[in-house]
C-alpha positions in Angstrom: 0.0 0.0 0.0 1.7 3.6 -1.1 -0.8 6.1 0.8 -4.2 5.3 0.5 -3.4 3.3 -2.9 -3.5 -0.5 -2.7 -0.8 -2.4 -5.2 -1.1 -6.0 -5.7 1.8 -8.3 -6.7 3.2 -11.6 -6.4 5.9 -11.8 -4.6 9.6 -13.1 -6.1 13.2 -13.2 -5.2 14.2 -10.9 -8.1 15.0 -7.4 -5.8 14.2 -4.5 -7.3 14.8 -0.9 -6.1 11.4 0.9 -6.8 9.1 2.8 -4.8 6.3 0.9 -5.8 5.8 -2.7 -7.2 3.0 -4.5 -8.7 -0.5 -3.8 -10.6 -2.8 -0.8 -9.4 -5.3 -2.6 -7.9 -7.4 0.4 -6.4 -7.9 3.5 -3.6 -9.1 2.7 -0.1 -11.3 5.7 0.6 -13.4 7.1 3.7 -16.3 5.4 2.5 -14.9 1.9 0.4 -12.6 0.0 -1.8 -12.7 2.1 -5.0 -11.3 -0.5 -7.4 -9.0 0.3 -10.4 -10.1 -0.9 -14.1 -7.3 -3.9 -13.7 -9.0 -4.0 -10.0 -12.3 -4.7 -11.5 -11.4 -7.1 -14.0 -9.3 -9.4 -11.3 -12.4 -9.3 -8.6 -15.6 -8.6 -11.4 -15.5 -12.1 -12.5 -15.9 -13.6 -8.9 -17.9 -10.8 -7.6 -21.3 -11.8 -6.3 -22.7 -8.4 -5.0 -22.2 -4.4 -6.0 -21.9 -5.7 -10.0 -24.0 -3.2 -12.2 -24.3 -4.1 -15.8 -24.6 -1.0 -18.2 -26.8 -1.0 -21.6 -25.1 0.0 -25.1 -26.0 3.7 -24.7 -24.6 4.1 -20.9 -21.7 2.0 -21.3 -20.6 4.1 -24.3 -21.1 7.4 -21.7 -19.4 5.8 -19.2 -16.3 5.2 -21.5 -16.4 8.8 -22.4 -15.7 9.9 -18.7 -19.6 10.6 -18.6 -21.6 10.3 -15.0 -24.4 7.8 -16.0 -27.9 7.6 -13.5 -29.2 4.3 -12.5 -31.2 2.6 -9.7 -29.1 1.5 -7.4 -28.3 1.7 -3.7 -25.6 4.7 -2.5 -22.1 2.9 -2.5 -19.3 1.6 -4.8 -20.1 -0.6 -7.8 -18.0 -2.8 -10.2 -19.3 -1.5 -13.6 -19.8 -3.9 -16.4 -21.0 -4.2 -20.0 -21.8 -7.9 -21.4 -18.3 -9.9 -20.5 -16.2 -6.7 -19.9 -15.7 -4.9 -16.6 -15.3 -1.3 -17.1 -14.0 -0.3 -13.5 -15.8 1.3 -10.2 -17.8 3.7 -9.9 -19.8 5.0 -6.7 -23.4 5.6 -7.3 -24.8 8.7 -4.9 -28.7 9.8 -5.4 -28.9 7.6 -8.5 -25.7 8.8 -9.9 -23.1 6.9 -11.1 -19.6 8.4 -10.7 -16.9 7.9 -13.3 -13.6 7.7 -12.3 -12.0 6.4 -15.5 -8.9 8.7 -16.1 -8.8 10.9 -18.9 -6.0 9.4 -20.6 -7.9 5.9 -20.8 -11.4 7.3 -22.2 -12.8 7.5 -26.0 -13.9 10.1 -27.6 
């Protein structure tokens, strides 16, 4: 863990001399376990709860960096369209947060 962020690795004996090692798994906030999109993609597929599936239209917002609304209960959600997992958002008064970064959205 560097700060609040949480890495995950597996461990070996090669010795490396870095700050950080290993994938960006996700953020622990006040509130939750905001999951990265490699985050998502490691837990989505054995997640049982807190898994909302997007339709055509909203997924394409969502990959945009758009906030999407939806009926769902306050909290964070893994956000998936069909077989792919599309990261975490956290929904607030029927709003789904986006918190893909810039860099990885379409246009």
């Amino acid at each position: 863990m560097s700060g609040n962020r949480i890495y995950a690795f597996k461990g070996c004996d090669l010795r490396l001399d870095f700050e950080r090692i290993g994938l960006y798994f996700g953020t622990l906030e006040k509130d939750g376990l905001r999951l990265s999109i490699e985050g998502s993609f490691i837990v989505g597929k054995l997640a049982k709860k807190n898994v909302l599936e997007l339709k055509d239209d909203d997924a394409i917002r969502w990959l945009k960096g758009e906030d999407v609304e939806v009926d769902e209960v306050d909290g964070y959600w893994i956000v998936k369209w069909g077989r792919y997992f599309l990261g975490c958002g956290k929904v607030s008064k029927g709003i789904l947060k986006n918190y893909v970064p810039k860099d990885r959205r379409i246009c």
